[in-house]
N, C-alpha and C positions, 0 to 999 in steps of 0.2 A: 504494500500500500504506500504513497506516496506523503511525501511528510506535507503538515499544511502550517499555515502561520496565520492567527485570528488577527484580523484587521480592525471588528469591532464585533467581535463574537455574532453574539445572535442578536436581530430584531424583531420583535414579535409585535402585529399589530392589527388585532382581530379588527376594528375598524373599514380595515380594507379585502380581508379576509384573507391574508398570505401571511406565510411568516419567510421573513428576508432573512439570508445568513450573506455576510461578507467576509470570504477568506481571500488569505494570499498561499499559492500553493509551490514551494520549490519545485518546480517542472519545467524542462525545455517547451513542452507545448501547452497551449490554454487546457485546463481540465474544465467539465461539461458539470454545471453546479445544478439542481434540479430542483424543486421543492413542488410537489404537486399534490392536490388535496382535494376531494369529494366530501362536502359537508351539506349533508342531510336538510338543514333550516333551508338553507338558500339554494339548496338542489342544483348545485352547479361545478363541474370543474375548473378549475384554478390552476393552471402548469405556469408557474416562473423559471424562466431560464437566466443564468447568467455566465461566467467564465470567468475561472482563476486568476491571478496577473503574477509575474514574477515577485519574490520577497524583496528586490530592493527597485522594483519596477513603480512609476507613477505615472496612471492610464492617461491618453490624452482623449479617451474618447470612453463613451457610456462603457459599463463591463457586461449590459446585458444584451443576451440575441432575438435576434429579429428577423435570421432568414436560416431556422431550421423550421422543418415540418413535423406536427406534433397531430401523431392518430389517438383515437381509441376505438375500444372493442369491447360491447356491453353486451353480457350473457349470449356470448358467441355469433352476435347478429354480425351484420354488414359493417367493417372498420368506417369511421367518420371522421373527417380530418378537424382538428382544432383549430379555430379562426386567430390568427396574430391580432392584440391591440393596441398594445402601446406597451413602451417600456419594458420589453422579456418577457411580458405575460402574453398567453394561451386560454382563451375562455371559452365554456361552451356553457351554456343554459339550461333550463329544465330537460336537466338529466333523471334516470328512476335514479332512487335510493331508496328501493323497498330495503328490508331487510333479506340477505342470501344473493342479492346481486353483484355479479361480478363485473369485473374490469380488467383489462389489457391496456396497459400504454406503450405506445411506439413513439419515438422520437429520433429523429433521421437530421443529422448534423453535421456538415460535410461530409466526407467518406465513412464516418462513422453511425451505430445506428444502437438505439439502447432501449433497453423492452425490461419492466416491470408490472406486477399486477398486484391485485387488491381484492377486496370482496367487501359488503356491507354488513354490519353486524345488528343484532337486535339496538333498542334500546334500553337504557336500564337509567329508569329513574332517580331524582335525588328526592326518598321520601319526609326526611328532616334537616334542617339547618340550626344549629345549634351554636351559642358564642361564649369563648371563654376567654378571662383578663389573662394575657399575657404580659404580668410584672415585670418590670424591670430596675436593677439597684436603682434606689436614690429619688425612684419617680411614686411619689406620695398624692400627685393627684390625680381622684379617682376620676373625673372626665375626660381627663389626656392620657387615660391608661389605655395601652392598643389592647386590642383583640383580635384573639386567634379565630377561626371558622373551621367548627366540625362537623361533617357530611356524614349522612347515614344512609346507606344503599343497600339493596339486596342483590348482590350479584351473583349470578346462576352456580357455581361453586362446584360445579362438576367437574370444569378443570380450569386451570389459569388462564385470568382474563385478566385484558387492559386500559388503560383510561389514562383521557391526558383533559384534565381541567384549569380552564382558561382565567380567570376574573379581573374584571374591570371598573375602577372606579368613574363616575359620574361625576363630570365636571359641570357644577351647578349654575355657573357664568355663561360658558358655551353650551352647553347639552352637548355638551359631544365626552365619549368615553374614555377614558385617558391611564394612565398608569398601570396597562395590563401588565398581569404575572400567569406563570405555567406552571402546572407540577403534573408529572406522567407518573401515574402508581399503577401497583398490577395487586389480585388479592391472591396471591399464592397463599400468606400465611392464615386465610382467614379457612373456618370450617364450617360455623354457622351465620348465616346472617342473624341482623342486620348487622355491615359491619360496618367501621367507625374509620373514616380516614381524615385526621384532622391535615387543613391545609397550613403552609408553613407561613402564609407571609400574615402581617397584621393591618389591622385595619380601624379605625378613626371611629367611635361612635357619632352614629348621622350618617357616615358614608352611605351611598346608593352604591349599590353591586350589582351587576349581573356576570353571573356564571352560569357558564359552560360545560357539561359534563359530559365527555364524549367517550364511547365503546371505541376503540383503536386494533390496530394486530398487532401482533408482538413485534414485528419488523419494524413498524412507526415508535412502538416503543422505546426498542432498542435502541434506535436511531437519537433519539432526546438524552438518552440514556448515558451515550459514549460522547455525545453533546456536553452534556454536562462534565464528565472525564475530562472533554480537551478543553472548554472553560479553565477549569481547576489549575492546567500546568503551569506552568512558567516555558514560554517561546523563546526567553531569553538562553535557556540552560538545554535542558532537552528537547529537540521537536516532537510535539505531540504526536501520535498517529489521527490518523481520518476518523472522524465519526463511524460507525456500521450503515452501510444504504444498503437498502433493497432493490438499485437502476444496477443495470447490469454495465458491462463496457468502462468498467472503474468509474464510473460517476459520482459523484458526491450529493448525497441529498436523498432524497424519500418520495415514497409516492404512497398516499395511503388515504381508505375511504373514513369518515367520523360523522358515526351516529350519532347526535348531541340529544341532549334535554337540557332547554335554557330554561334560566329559573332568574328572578329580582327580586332583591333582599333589600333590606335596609340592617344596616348594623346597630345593636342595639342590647343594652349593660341584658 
């Protein structure tokens, strides 16, 4: 696998509904950066493309493409080609996402060509939201004490499953949603429901929330997973290796369907 060097780690910005990653890749040739996603609410594919740039290289032109061809293949029908729209993104619109439906992705990029697939999974609801003070030394007051959010789901436990939930706060000036966080958990350790995944980051009493709680495969998972590993390193001392993808043709990035149940909380003692 080819060593990468994080530029500005990860972007994540459900807003526009992609998540941006920006690497730089020690490689003689551009590596084929991928991020593509089928999300259930908005029933549409999303394929962003971009390309690596050398570690001591500074691009003089955008780093995303614009002139590969991007197919797909839904439950073995007739391949459809993805329409270009701007800025490396690939959209195509009311697409199914029943649950058990599959997906093919093709993607034809110069002489080279990268083929990953996916499938949709049930949904599984968040059937409580629950909030606890997350103390902190020296912080005595009880209104500016943050809180943690603990999720309570029944998820099928027959065998390991995974989730990658999104939340975002409400910016009361704009109405527009702003400070999103991610956490991908899987319930291996769990045996009975309902079980309890509290989430790590904190949150403001008042804040408005909406989260996201999406059924994922283990390969999208994975992918967050080894994400997260190469955040952690230091670029300075040893090169990280590549996140785990599931595009084939050494690509970098993921391709993967998210069954979501959105839910709007308000945080509150």
């Amino acid at each position: 696998m080819k060593n990468l060097y994080i530029i500005t780690t990860l972007i994540l910005f459900l807003s526009a509904c992609t998540d941006k990653i920006d690497l730089k890749i020690q490689n003689s040739e551009p590596v084929l950066i991928v991020e593509a996603k089928i999300k259930s609410i908005e029933k549409e594919l999303r394929v962003e493309l971009s390309k690596s740039t050398e570690f001591d290289d500074t691009p003089n032109s955008p780093l995303w493409i614009a002139n590969a061809n991007v197919f797909v293949t839904i439950n073995g029908e007739a391949e459809v080609e993805v329409p270009y729209t701007e800025n490396g993104k690939y959209i195509i619109e009311n697409i199914l996402v029943d649950a058990g439906t599959k997906y093919n992705l093709r993607i034809v990029w110069g002489e080279k060509e990268y083929k990953s697939s996916s499938s949709m999974r049930e949904i599984i609801p968040i059937l409580d939201i629950k909030f606890a003070a997350a103390f902190r030394p020296g912080n005595n007051d009880e209104d500016g004490i943050p809180h943690e959010i603990q999720m309570f789901v029944n998820p099928p436990l027959d065998s390991t499953d995974y989730y990658f939930t999104r939340i975002s706060i409400l910016d009361t000036f704009t109405n527009n949603w702003i400070n999103e966080s991610y956490l991908q958990w899987n319930d291996e350790i769990y045996s009975k429901g309902p079980a309890l995944f509290p989430y790590r980051e904190t949150f403001a009493i008042g804040d408005s929330l909406k989260v996201e709680f999406s059924h994922i495969s283990k390969e999208v998972f994975e992918f967050y997973e080894t994400l997260d590993d190469v955040k952690r390193q230091n670029p300075s001392s040893l090169a990280p290796m590549n996140p785990t993808s599931n595009i084939s043709n050494d690509a970098i990035g993921y391709f993967g369907a998210f069954k979501t149940y959105q839910k709007y909380i308000r945080v509150k003692p």
